[in-house]
C-alpha positions in Angstrom: 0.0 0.0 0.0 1.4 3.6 -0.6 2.4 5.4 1.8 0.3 8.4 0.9 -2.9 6.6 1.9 -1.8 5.8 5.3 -2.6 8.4 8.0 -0.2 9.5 10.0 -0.8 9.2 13.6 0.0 12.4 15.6 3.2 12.0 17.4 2.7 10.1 20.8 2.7 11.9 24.2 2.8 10.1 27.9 1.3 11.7 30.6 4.6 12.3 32.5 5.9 14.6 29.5 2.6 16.9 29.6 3.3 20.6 31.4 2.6 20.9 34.9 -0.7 22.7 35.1 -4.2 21.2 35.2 -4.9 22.7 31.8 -2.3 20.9 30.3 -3.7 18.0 31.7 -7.4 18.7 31.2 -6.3 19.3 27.2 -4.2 15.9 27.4 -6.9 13.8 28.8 -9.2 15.4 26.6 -7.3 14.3 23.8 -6.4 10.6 24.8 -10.1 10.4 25.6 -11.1 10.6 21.8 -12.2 14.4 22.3 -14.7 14.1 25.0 -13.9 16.8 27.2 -12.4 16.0 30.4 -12.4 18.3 33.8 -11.3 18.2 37.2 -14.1 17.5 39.5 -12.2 18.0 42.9 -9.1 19.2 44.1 -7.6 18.1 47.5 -3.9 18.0 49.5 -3.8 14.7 50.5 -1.6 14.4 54.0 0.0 11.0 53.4 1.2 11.3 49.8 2.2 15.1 51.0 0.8 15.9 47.7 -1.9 17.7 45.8 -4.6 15.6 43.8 -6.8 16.3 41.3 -9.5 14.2 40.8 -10.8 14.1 37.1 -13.8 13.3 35.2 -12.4 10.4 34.0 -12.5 8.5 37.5 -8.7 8.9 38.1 -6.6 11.0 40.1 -3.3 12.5 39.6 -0.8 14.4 41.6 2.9 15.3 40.6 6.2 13.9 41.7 8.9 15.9 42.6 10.1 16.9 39.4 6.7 18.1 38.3 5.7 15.4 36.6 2.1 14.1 36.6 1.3 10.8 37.2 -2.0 8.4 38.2 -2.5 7.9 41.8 
């Protein structure tokens, strides 16, 4: 098959190389999730992680390590 029938998939992105705010992560999410919009639906420091989490739409949560990086709880 030629090559100018295939798509092209957009170039892959993990969620640890997405910026560090909850837009970035709202438009990532978004995006992974076929385009149905995605939003955070609570916010909350949680004492034993000594971290913030952001619970999403999705049903998951994510906080950030120490390098800023996001990641599922």
């Amino acid at each position: 098959m030629s090559s100018a029938f295939v798509k092209q998939d957009e170039e892959q992105q993990w969620l640890h190389e997405v910026k560090g705010t909850v837009g970035a992560l709202q438009t990532y999410l978004t995006r992974e999730n076929g385009g149905l919009r995605v939003f955070e639906r609570n916010f909350y420091f949680d004492a034993g992680l000594k971290k913030e989490v952001h619970e999403m739409s999705n049903g998951l949560k994510y906080a950030k390590d120490g390098e800023g990086k996001w990641y599922v709880i």
